[in-house]
LOKOLKOL-874403 format. One line per 2 residues: number of its first residue (from 1); their letters; for each residue x, y, z of N, C-alpha, C, O. Coordinates in steps of 0.1 Angstrom, whole numbers, plus 5000, padded with zeros to 4 digits. Each point is the difference from the previous one (the first is absolute). Example, Ala and Ser with C-alpha at 12.3 -4.5 7.8 and 13.67 -1.06 7.14 Angstrom:
1) AS) 5132:4943:5078:4991:5012:5000:5009:5012:5000:5010:5000:5007; 4986:5011:4986:5009:5011:5000:4992:5011:5008:5005:5011:5001 $
//
This chain:
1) XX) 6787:9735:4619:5013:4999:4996:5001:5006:4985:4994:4994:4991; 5012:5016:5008:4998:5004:4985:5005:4997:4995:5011:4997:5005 $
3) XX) 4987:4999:4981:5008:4999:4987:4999:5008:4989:4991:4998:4992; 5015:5010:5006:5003:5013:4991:4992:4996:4983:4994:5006:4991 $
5) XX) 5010:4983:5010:5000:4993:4985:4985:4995:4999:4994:5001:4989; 5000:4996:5021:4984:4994:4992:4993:5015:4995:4993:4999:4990 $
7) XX) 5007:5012:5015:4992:5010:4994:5009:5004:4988:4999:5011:4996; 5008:4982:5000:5007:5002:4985:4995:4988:4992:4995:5003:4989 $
9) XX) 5005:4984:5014:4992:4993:4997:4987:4998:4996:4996:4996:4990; 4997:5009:5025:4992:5002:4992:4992:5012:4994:4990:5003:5007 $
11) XX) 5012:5003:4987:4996:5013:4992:4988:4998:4993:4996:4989:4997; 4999:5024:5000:4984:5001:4993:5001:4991:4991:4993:4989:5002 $
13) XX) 5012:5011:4988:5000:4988:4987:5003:4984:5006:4994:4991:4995; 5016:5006:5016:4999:4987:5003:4988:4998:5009:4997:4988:5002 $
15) XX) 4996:5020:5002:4988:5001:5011:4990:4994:4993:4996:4989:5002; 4999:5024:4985:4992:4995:4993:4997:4986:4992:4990:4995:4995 $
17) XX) 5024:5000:5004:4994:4986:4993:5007:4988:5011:5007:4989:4997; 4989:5017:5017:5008:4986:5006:4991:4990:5001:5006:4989:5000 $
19) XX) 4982:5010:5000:4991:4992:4997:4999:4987:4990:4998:4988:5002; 5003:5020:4989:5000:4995:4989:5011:4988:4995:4998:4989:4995 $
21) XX) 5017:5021:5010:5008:4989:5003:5003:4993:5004:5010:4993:4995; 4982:5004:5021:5002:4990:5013:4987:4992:4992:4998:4990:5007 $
23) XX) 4993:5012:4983:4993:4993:4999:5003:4984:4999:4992:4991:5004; 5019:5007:4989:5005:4986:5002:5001:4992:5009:5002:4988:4998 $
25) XX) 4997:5018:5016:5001:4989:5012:4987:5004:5006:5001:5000:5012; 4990:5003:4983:4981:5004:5002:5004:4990:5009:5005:5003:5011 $
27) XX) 4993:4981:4984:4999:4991:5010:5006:4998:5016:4993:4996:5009; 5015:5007:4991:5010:5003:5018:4991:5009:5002:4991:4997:5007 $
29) XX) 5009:5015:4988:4991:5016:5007:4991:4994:5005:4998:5000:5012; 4991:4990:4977:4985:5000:5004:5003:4988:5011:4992:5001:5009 $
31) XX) 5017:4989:4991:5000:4989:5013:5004:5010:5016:4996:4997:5011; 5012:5014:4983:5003:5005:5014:4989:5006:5005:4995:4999:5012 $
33) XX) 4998:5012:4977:4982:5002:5007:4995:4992:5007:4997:4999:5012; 5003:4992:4979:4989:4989:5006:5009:4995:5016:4994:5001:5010 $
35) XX) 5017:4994:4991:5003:5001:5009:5000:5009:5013:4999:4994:5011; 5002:5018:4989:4999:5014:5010:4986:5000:5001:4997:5005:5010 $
37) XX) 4992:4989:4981:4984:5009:5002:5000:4987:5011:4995:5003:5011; 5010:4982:4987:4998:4994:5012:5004:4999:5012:4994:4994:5009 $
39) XX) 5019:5014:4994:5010:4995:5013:4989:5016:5003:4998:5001:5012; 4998:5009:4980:4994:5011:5008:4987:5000:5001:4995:5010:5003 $
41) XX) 4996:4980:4994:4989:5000:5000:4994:5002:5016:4988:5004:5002; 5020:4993:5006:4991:5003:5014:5004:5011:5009:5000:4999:5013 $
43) XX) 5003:5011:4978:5002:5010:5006:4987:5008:4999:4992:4996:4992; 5005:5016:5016:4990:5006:5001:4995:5006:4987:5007:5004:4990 $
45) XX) 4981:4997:5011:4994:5008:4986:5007:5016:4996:5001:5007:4990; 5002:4996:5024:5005:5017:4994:5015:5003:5004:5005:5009:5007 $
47) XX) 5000:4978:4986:5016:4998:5003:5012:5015:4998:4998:5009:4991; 5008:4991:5015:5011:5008:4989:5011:4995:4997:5008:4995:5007 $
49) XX) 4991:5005:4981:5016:4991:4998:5004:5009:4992:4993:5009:4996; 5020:4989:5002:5014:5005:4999:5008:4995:4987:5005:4990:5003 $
51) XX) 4997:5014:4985:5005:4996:4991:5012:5006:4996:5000:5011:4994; 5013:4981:5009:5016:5006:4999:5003:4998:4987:4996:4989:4994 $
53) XX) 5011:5020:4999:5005:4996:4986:4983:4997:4989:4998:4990:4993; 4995:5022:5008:4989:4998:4998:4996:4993:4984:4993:4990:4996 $
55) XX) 5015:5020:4998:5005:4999:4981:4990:5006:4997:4997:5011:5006; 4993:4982:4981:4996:5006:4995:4979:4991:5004:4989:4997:4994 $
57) XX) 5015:5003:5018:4987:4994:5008:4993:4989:5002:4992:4999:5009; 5011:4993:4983:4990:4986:4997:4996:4990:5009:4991:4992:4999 $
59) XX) 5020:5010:5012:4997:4990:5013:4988:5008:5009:4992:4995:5008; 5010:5017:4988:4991:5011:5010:4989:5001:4992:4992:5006:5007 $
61) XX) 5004:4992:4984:4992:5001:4988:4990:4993:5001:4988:5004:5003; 5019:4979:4995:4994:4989:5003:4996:4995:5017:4992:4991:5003 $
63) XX) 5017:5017:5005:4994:4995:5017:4984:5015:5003:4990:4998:5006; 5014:5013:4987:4990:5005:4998:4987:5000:4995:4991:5008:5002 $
65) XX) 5010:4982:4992:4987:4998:4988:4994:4984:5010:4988:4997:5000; 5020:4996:5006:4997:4994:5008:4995:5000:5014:4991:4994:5005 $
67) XX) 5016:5012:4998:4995:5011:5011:4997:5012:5006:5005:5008:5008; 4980:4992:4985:4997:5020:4997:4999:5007:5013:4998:5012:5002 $
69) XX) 5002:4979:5007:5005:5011:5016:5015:5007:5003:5001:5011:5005; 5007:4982:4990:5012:5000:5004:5005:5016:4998:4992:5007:4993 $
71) XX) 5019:4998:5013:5009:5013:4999:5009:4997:4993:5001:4988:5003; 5010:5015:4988:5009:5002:4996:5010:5008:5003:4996:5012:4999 $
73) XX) 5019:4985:5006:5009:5009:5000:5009:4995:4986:5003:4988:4999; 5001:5023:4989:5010:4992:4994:5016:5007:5004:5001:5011:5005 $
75) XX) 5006:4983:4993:5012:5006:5003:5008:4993:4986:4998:4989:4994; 5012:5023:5003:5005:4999:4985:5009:5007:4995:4994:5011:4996 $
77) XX) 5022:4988:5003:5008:5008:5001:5004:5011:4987:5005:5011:4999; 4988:4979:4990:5001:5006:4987:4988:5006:4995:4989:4994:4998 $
79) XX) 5012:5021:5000:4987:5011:4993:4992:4995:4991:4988:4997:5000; 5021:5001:4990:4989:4992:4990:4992:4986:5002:4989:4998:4995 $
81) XX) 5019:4990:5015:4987:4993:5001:4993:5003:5008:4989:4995:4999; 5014:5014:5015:4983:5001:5004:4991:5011:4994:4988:5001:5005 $
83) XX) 5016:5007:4987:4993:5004:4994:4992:4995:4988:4992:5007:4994; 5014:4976:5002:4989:4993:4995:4996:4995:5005:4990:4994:4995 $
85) XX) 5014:5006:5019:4987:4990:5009:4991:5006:5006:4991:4995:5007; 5010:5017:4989:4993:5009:5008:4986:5001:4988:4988:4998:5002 $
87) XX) 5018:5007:4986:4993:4992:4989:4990:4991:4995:4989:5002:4994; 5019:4986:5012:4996:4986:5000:4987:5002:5007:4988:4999:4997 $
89) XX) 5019:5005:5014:4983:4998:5013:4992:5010:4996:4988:4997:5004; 5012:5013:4991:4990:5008:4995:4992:4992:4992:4988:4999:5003 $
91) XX) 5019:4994:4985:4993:5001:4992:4992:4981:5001:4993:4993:4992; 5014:5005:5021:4989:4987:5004:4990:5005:5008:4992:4992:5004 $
93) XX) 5005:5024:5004:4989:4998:5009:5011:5000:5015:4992:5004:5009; 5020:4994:4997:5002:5000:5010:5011:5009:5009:5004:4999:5011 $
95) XX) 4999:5011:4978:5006:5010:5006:4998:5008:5013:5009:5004:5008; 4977:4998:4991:4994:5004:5014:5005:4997:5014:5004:5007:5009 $
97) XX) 4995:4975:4989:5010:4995:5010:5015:4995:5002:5005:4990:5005; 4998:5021:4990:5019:4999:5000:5002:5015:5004:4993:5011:4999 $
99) XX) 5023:4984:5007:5007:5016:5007:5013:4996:4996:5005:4990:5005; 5005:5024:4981:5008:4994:4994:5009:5005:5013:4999:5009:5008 $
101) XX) 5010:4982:4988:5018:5008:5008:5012:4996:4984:5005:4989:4997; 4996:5020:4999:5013:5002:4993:5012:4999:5010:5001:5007:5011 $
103) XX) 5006:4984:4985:5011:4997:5010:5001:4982:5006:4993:4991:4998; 5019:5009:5009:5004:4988:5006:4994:4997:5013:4996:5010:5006 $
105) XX) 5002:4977:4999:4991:4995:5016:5007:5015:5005:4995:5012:5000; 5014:4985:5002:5008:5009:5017:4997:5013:4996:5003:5007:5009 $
107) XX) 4992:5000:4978:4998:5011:5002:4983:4999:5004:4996:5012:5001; 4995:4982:5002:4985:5000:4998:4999:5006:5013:5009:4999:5008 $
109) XX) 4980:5008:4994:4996:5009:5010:4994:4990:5011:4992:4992:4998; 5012:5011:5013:4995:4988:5015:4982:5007:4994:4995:5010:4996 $
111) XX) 4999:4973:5008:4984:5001:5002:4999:4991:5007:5009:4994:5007; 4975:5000:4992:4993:4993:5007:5005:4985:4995:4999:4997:4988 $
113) XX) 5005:4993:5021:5000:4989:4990:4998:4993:4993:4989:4997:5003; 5015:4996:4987:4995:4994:4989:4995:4984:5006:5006:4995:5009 $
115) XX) 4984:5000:4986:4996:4987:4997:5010:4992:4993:5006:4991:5006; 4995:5012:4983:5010:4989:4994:5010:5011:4993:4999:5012:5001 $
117) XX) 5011:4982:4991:5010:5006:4990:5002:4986:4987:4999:4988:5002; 5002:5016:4991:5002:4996:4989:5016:5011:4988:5003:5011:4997 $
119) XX) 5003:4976:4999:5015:5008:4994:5002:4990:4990:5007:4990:5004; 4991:5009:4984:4996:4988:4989:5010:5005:4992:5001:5012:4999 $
121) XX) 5008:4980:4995:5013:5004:4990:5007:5010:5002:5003:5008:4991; 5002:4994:5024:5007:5012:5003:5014:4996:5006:5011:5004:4995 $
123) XX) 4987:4984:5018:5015:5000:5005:5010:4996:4985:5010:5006:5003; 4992:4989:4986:5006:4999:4993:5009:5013:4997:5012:4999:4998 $
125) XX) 4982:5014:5001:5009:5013:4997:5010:5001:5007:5009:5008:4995; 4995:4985:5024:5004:5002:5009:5011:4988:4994:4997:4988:5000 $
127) XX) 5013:5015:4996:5011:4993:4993:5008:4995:5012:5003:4988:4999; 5001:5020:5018:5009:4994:5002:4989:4994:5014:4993:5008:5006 $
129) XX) 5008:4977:4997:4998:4992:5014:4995:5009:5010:4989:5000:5004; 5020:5010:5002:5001:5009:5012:4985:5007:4994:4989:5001:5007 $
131) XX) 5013:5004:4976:4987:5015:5002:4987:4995:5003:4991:5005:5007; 5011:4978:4985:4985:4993:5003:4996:4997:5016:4989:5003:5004 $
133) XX) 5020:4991:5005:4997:4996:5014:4996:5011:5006:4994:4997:5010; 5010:5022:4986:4999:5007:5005:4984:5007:4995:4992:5005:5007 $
135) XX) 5009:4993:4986:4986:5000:4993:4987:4995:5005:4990:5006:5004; 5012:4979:4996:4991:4997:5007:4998:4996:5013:4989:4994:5004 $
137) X) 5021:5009:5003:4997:5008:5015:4995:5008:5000:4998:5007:5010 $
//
């Protein structure tokens, strides 16, 4: 479902220090890791999961670094953050295992199925009821 406005949003200068500025709610981020490394822990060692609304990587980062089998798909509608996540995973060691898609779900190319999906601080952009229920259908 596009929205014209997040790749205005988020732009190379808001990209680069989005980090820094979500650092204030570290604590939610790091409870929801910790939360996802558990509800996915019994999934297979050479999972593929699927990361919507990717940002600037940290969920993928941290489920990577936890689980060095896994595949990564990121999906991410705005240039500049996945190109800091692209970044990001480079410069932790896990880029290897990621395959970017610039772009929204409904544009991602049909593959093999995913193991899990993960979409952390995203339905909020989805302003009206209808875009979210369609969304996560």
């Amino acid at each position: 479902m596009p929205n014209p406005e997040s790749a205005i949003v988020f732009d190379k200068e808001r990209a680069s220090t989005y980090d820094t500025r979500m650092a204030k709610i570290a604590p939610l981020r790091d409870a929801l890791h910790l939360s996802i490394r558990l509800v996915l822990s019994e999934l297979p060692a050479d999972a593929r999961i699927l990361c919507v609304g990717v940002g600037t990587g940290l969920e993928l980062i941290y489920l990577a670094q936890e689980f060095p089998q896994w595949q990564f798909t990121a999906v991410e509608p705005a240039s500049a953050m996945l190109e800091t996540c692209r970044q990001n995973a480079d410069a932790s060691g896990v880029e290897a295992r990621c395959t970017w898609h610039e772009g929204y779900l409904d544009s991602l190319p049909a593959s093999a199925a995913f193991d899990a999906a993960t979409c952390l601080l995203v339905s909020h952009f989805f302003m009206q009821p209808e875009e979210r229920r369609k969304f996560f259908s």
